[in-house]
C-alpha positions in Angstrom: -25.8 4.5 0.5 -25.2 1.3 1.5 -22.5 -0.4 3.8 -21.3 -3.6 5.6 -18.5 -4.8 7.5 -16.8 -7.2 4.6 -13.9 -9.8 6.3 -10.3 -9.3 5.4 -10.5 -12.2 2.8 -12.8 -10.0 0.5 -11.8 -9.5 -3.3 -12.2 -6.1 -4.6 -13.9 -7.4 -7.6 -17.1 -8.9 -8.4 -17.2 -10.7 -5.4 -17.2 -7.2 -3.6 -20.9 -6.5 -5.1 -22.5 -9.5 -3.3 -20.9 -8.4 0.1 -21.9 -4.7 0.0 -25.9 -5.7 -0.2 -25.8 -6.5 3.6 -26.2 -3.2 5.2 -25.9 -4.4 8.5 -23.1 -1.4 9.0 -25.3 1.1 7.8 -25.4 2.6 11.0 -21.8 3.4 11.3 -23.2 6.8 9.2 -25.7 8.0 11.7 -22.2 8.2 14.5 -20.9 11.8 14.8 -17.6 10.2 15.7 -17.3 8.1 12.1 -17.3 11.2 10.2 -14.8 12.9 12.3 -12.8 9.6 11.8 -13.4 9.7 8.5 -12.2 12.9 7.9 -9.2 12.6 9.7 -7.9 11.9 6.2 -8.9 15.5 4.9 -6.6 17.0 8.0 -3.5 14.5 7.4 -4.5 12.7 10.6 -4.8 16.1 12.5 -7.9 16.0 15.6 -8.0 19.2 17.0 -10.4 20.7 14.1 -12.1 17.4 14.0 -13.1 17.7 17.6 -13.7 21.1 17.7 -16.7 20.8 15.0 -18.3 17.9 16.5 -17.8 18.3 19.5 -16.3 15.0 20.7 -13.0 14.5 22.4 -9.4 13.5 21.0 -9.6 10.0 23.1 -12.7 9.3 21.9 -12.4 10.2 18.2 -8.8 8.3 18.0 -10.8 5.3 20.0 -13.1 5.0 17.3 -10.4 5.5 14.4 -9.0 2.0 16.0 -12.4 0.7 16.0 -12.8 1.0 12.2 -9.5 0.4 11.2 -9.6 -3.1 12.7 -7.8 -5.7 10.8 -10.3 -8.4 11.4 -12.9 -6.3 8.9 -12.9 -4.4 6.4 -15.9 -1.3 6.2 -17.0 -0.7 3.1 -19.5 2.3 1.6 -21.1 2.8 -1.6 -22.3 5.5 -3.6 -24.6 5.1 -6.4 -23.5 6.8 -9.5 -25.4 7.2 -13.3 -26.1 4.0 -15.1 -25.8 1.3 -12.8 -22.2 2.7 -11.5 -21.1 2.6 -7.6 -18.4 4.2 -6.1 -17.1 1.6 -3.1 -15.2 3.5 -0.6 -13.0 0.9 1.2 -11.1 1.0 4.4 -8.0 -1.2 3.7 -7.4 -2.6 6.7 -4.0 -4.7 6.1 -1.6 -5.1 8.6 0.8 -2.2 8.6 -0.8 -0.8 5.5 -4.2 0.5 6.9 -5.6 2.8 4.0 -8.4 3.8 2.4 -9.0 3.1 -1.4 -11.9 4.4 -3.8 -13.0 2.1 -6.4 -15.7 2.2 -9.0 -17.5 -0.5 -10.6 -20.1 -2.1 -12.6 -22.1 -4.6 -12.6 -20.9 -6.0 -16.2 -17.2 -5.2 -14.9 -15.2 -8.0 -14.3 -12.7 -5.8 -11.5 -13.0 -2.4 -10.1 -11.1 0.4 -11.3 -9.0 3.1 -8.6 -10.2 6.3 -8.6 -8.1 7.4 -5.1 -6.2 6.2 -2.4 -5.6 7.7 0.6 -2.2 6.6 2.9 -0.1 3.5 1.6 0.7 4.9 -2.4 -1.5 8.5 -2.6 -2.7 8.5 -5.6 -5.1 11.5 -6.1 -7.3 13.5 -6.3 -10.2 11.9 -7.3 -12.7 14.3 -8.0 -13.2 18.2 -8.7 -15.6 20.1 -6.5 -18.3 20.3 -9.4 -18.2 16.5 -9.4 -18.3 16.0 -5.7 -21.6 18.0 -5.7 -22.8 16.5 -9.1 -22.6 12.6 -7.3 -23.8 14.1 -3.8 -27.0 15.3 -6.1 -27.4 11.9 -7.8 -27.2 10.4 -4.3 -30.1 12.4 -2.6 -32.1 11.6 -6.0 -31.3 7.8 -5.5 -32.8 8.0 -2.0 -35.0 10.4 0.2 -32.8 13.1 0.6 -33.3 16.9 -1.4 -30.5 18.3 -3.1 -27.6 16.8 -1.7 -27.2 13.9 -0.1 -24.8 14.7 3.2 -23.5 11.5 3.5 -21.8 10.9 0.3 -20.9 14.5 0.2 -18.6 13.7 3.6 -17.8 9.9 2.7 -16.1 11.3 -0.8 -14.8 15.4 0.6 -11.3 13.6 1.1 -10.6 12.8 -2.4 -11.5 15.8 -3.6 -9.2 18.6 -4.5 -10.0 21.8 -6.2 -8.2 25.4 -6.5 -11.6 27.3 -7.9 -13.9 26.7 -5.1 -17.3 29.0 -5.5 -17.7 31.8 -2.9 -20.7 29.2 -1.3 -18.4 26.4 -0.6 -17.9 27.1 3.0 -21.5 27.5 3.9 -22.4 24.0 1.5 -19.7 22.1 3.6 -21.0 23.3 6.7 -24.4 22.5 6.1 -23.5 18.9 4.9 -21.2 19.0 8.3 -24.4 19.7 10.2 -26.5 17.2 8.2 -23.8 14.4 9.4 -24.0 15.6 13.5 -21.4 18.3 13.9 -22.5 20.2 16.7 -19.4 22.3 17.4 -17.4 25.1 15.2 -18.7 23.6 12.0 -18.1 26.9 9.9 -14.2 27.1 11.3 -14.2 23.1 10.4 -15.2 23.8 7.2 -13.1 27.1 6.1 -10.3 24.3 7.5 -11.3 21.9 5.3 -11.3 23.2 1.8 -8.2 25.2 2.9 -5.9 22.6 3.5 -7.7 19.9 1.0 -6.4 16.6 2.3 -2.6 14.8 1.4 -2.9 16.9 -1.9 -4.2 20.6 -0.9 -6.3 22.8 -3.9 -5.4 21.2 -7.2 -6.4 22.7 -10.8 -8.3 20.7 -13.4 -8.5 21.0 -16.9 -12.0 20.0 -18.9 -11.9 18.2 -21.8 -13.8 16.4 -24.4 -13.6 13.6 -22.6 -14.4 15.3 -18.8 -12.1 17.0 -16.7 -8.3 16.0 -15.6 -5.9 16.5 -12.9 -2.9 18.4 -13.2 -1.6 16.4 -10.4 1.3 14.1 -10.6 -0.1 11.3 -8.9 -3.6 11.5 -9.9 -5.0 8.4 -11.8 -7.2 11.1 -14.1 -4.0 12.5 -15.9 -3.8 12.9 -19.2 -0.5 11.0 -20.5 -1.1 10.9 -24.4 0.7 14.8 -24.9 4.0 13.0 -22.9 4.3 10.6 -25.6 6.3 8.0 -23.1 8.9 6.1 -24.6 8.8 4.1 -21.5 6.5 4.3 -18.4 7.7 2.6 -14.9 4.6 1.9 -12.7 5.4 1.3 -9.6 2.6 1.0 -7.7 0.8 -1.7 -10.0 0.0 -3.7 -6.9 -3.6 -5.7 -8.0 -5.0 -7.1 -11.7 -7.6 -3.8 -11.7 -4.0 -1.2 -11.4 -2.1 -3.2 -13.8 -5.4 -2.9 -16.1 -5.7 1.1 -15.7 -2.2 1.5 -16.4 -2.4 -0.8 -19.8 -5.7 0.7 -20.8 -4.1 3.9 -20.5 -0.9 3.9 -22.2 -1.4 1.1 -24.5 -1.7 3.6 -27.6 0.6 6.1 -26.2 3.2 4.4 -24.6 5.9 2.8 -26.0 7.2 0.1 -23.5 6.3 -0.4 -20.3 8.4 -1.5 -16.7 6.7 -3.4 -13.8 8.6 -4.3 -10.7 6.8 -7.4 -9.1 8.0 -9.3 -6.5 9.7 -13.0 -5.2 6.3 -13.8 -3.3 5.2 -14.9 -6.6 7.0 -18.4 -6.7 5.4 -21.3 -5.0 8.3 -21.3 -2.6 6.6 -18.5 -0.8 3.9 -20.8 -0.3 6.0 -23.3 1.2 8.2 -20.5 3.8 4.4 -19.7 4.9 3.3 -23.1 5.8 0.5 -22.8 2.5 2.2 -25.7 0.6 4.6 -28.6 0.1 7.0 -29.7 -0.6 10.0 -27.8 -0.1 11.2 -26.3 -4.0 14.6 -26.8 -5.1 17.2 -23.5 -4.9 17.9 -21.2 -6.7 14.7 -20.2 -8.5 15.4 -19.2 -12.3 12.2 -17.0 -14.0 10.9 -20.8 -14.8 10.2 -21.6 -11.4 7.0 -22.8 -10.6 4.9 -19.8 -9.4 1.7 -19.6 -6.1 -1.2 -22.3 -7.2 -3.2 -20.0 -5.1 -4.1 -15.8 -5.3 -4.2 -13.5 -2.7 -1.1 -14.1 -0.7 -2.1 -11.8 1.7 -5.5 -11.9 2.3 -6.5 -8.4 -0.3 -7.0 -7.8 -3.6 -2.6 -7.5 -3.9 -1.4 -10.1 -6.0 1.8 -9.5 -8.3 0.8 -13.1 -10.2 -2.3 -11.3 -11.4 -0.1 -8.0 -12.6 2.0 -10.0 -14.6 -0.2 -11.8 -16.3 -2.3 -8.2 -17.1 0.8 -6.3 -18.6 2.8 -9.4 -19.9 -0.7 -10.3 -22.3 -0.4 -6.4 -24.6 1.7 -6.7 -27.4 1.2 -2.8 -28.3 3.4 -2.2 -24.9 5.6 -5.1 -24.3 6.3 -5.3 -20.6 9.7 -6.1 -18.6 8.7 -7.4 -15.2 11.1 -7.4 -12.4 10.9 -9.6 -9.6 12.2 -7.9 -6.6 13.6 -9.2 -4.0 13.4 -8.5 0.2 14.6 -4.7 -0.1 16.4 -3.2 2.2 18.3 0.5 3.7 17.5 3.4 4.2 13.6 4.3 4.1 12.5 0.5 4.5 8.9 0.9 6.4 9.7 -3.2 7.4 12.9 -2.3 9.3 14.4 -5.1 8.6 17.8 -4.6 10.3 16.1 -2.3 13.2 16.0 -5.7 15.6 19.6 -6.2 15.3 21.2 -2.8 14.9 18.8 -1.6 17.8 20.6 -4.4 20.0 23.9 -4.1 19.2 23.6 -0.4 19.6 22.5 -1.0 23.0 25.6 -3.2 24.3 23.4 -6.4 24.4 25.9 -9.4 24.4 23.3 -11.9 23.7 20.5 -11.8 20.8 18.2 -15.0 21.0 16.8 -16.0 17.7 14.4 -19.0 17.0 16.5 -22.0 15.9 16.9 -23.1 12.3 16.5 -18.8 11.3 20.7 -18.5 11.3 21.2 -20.7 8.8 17.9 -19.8 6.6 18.7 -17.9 3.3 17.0 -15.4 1.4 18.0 -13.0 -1.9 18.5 -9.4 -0.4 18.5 -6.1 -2.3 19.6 -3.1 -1.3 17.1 -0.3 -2.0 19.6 1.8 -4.4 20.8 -1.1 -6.4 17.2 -2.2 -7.2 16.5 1.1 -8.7 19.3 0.8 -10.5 18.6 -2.3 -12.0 14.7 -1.0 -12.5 16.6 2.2 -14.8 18.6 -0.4 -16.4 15.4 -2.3 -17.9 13.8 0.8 -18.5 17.1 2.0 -20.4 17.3 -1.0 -22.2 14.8 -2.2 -25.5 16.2 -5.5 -25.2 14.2 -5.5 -21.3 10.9 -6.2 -23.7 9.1 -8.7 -23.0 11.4 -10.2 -20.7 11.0 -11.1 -16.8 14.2 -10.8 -14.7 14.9 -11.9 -11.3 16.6 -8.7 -9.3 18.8 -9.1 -6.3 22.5 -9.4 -5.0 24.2 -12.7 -6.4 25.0 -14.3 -3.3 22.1 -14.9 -1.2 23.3 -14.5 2.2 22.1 -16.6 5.7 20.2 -14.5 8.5 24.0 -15.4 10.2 25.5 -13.4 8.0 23.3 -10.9 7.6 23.9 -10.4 11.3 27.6 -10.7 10.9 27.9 -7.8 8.2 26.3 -5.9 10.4 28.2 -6.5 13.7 30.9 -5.4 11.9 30.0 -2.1 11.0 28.5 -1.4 14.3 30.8 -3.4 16.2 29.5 -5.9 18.1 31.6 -8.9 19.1 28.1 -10.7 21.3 26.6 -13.7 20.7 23.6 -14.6 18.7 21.7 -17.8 20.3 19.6 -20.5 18.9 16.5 -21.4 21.1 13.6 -23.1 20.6 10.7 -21.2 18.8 7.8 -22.8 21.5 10.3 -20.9 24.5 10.5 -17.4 22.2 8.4 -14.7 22.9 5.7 -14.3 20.2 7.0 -11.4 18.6 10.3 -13.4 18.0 8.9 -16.5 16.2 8.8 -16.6 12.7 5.9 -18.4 11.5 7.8 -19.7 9.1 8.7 -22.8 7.3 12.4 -22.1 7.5 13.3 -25.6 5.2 12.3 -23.8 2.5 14.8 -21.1 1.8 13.9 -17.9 -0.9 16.6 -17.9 -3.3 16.5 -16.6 -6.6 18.9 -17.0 -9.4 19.6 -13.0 -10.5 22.0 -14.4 -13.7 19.8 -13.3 -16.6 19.7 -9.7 -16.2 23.8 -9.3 -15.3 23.9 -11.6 -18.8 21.4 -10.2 -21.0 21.3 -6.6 -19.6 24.8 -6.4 -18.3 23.4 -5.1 -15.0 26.0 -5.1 -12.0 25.1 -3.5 -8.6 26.7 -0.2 -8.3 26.8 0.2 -4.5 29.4 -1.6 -2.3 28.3 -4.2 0.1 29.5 -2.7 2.8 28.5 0.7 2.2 24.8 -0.4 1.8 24.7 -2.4 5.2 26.9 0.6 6.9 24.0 3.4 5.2 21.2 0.7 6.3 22.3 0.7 9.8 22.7 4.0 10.4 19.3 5.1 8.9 17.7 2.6 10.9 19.9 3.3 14.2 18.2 7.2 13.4 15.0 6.1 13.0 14.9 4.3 16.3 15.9 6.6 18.2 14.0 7.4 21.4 12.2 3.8 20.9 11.3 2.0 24.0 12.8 -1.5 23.5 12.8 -1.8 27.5 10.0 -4.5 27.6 11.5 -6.4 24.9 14.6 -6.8 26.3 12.7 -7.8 29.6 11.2 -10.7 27.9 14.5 -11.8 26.2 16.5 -12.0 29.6 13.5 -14.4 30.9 14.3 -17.1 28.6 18.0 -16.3 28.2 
C-alpha cells in the first residue's frame, strides 16, 4: 500500500497516479493513533471505543485527527486491486468540508470513479464483507503479507456495510486490529465495530450477474434500470468523474436528467475572487462568459466540468440549473448568523468592510430553489436547456441587512470602515467592483416558474433557524475585537 501527503491543489484524476508513487507518508500506517483516527469514521466520530482498543487517550487521538485532516495536505492511500486497478482512499481536506472519499482508478482511465464518501454527501456503502476480505487477500498477495493484508483491511472497514456477517467476523477484525497496534479491548472494539457499521449500519446486498448491489439509498452500486426513471435529479454531481457515473448509469434507463450547478461558474467569480479582470457587465444571462480556469477551489469540484459531462448525452438530455447563494434554514455557511447573532444581542453598531453595503449578489432562498429544481424536473420542455435560478431582484448586503433588521428589530447602525482596520475574520477578500448578478428571466418565461415563498417569510424562517442554531455560541471575543476599532 502505498501513500503520500499530496497538496490541496491535487486533481483526482490522472494526475493523482504520479503523486501517490512518493511514499514518503507510508509511515503514517505503522502509528496506532492513525488507525484509531481513521476509524473514527466507523463510530460516527465517537472515541471512547477507539481509545479503549488501542489504548491511547481521547486528547491524543483527537490531536492526531487535526493532524491529518490539515488543510494544507491532502493524505492519500492506495490499494492495489486485480488488473492494474487501485483503490485511492483520500482524506478531503477542504475548508469546512473535511471528508474522506474512495476512488478507483486505472491507469488507461482518464478520471477516477467514487466508490464511497464518508461526511460531506454519504454516499455508501462501498463494499460487502466478502469483498472487503476478497481485496484485503489480493493486498497481502501484492506484498509480503499471508492471507490478509491488515492494513487495507482497516484503511477500507469504514465503507463497508454488511447485515450477513459470518460467525468469525469478530475474531478476523480483531486480529487485523492487533496486526495494526491495538493493544487494548480489541475484541469489545471489534464486536462494536461490525455492530454499528459506520454512517450506514449492516446493509443487505443482492448478487447479480454483474456482482453484487446495495440496497441502500445512497449507495453508488444501486441498481436503477428496474425504476425505469422518467427523470433522475442528481444532486450531488459535484466533479466531471460524478457527473460521468451518473450518465454512464442512467443513460439507457433514464429518461431525462436534472443537474443543479452553480453561479461560480461565470468568469465574474473569477473577478469577485481577485483571479481575473476586468470587471463583467451585470446581469449575467446563460451566455455569459464562463471561468477560463478549473478548480475554483483548489479540488477536483468544478460545476464547469459537470455541465459539460451531462450537457454532451443526447440519450438523456440534461437541464442544468445554476443556483444561486442559497440561503434559510439548514444553510451550513450561515450566512445571516453574523447579523442576526448581533442584532439579537442589542449591538447598536455592526462594522462591515467598506464598499460590502452597497455590493450585490442573486440570493435564493432554500425552499424556492427546490421549487424551481421540481419545476425543471416537472417540465419536458427543461431538456436540454440551462436556466439561471434565483430571486428577481438582486439585493445589496444593505438590504439584506435591512430585511432582516426588520424582522428582528433592530433600529442600530451598520458602519463602513476600512478593510486594512477590520479584524481578519471580517474582511472579505473580495473584489467587491464586481458584483454577482444573474438574470433569472428564462425560466419564469419559458417554464413559468415564480417563487412560492414570501420574501418576508423566508428572511423571518432564515433568522429564526439561524438565531436557534447559535444559541449558546460564544461571540464574546468577537465582539471584543469589533469595539477596538469601533
Amino acid at each position: 500500500m502505498a501513500a503520500c501527503w499530496c497538496r490541496a491543489e491535487v486533481r483526482l484524476g490522472a494526475e493523482i497516479c504520479a503523486r501517490i508513487a512518493d511514499a514518503q507518508a507510508a509511515y503514517l500506517v505503522d502509528e496506532p493513533l492513525f488507525w484509531a483516527s481513521h476509524l473514527l469514521q466507523c463510530t460516527n466520530g465517537v472515541e471512547e471505543p477507539l481509545c479503549a482498543g488501542f489504548g491511547v487517550s481521547e486528547a491524543d487521538l483527537l490531536q492526531f485527527f487535526e493532524r491529518v485532516s490539515d488543510e494544507r495536505q491532502w493524505p492519500v492511500l492506495s490499494v492495489p486491486l486485480s488488473a492494474g486497478h487501485l483503490l485511492h482512499v483520500v482524506y478531503r481536506n477542504l475548508p469546512g468540508e473535511h471528508g474522506f472519499d474512495y476512488l478507483l482508478h486505472h491507469p488507461e482511465w482518464k478520471a477516477t470513479v467514487p466508490l464511497a464518501t464518508v461526511e460531506g454527501c454519504f454516499r455508501g456503502p462501498g463494499l460487502c464483507w466478502p469483498e472487503l476480505l476478497a481485496v484485503a487477500h489480493t493486498a497481502a498477495e501484492a506484498g509480503s503479507a499471508p492471507h490478509l493484508d491488515p492494513h487495507t483491511f482497516l484503511l477500507l472497514l469504514p465503507i463497508m456495510s454488511d447485515a450477513e456477517l459470518p460467525s468469525d467476523a469478530d475474531d478476523v477484525l480483531a486480529a487485523m486490529l492487533t496486526a495494526c497496534g491495538a493493544a487494548g479491548e480489541t475484541g469489545a472494539l471489534a464486536r462494536i465495530l461490525l455492530e454499528e457499521q459506520g454512517c450506514w449500519g449492516p446493509q443487505h446486498w443482492t448478487l447479480t450477474p454483474d456482482g453484487r448491489i446495495s440496497e441502500t439509498r445512497h449507495t453508488f452500486r444501486r441498481r436503477f434500470a428496474a425504476l425505469g426513471p422518467e427523470v433522475v435529479i442528481d444532486m450531488i454531481a459535484m466533479t466531471e468523474a460524478d457527473a460521468r457515473a451518473t450518465v454512464d448509469t442512467f443513460r439507457d434507463i433514464g429518461g431525462r436528467l436534472v443537474v443543479p450547478s452553480s453561479g461560480d461558474v461565470y468568469q465574474a467569480y473569477d473577478v469577485l475572487r481577485g483571479r481575473a479582470a476586468p470587471v463583467e457587465p451585470m446581469p449575467l444571462t446563460e451566455d455569459a462568459a464562463l471561468r477560463s480556469s478549473l478548480y475554483p477551489y483548489d479540488s477536483d469540484y468544478d460545476k464547469i466540468l459537470v455541465e459539460r459531462v451531462v450537457s454532451s448525452c443526447p440519450e438523456l438530455p440534461a437541464a442544468v440549473l445554476r443556483l444561486p447563494m442559497v440561503y434559510g434554514p439548514g444553510d451550513y455557511q450561515h450566512r445571516l448568523r453574523h447579523y442576526a447573532c448581533r442584532m439579537r444581542d442589542g449591538r447598536s453598531v455592526i462594522p462591515m468592510e467598506a464598499g460590502m453595503l452597497g455590493w450585490r449578489v442573486t440570493r435564493g432562498y432554500v425552499g424556492d430553489v427546490a421549487a424551481a429544481i421540481a419545476a425543471a424536473a416537472g417540465d419536458p420542455r427543461a431538456a436540454g436547456r440551462t436556466y439561471n435560478v434565483g430571486e428577481a431582484t438582486a439585493r445589496t448586503e444593505a438590504q439584506w441587512i435591512s430585511a432582516a433588521a426588520q424582522f428582528t428589530g433592530w433600529s442600530g447602525e451598520v458602519r463602513p470602515v476600512p478593510a486594512t482596520d477590520l479584524p481578519e475574520q471580517l474582511r472579505s477578500g473580495l473584489h467587491l467592483a464586481q458584483d454577482l448578478v444573474v438574470d433569472t428571466s428564462a425560466i419564469r418565461r419559458e417554464l413559468g416558474f415564480a417563487e412560492p415563498t414570501v420574501d418576508a417569510e423566508a428572511v423571518a424562517a432564515t433568522v429564526e433557524w439561524e438565531l436557534a442554531a447559535a444559541a449558546g455560541l460564544d461571540l464574546a471575543d468577537e465582539y471584543a475585537a469589533e469595539d477596538a476599532i469601533l
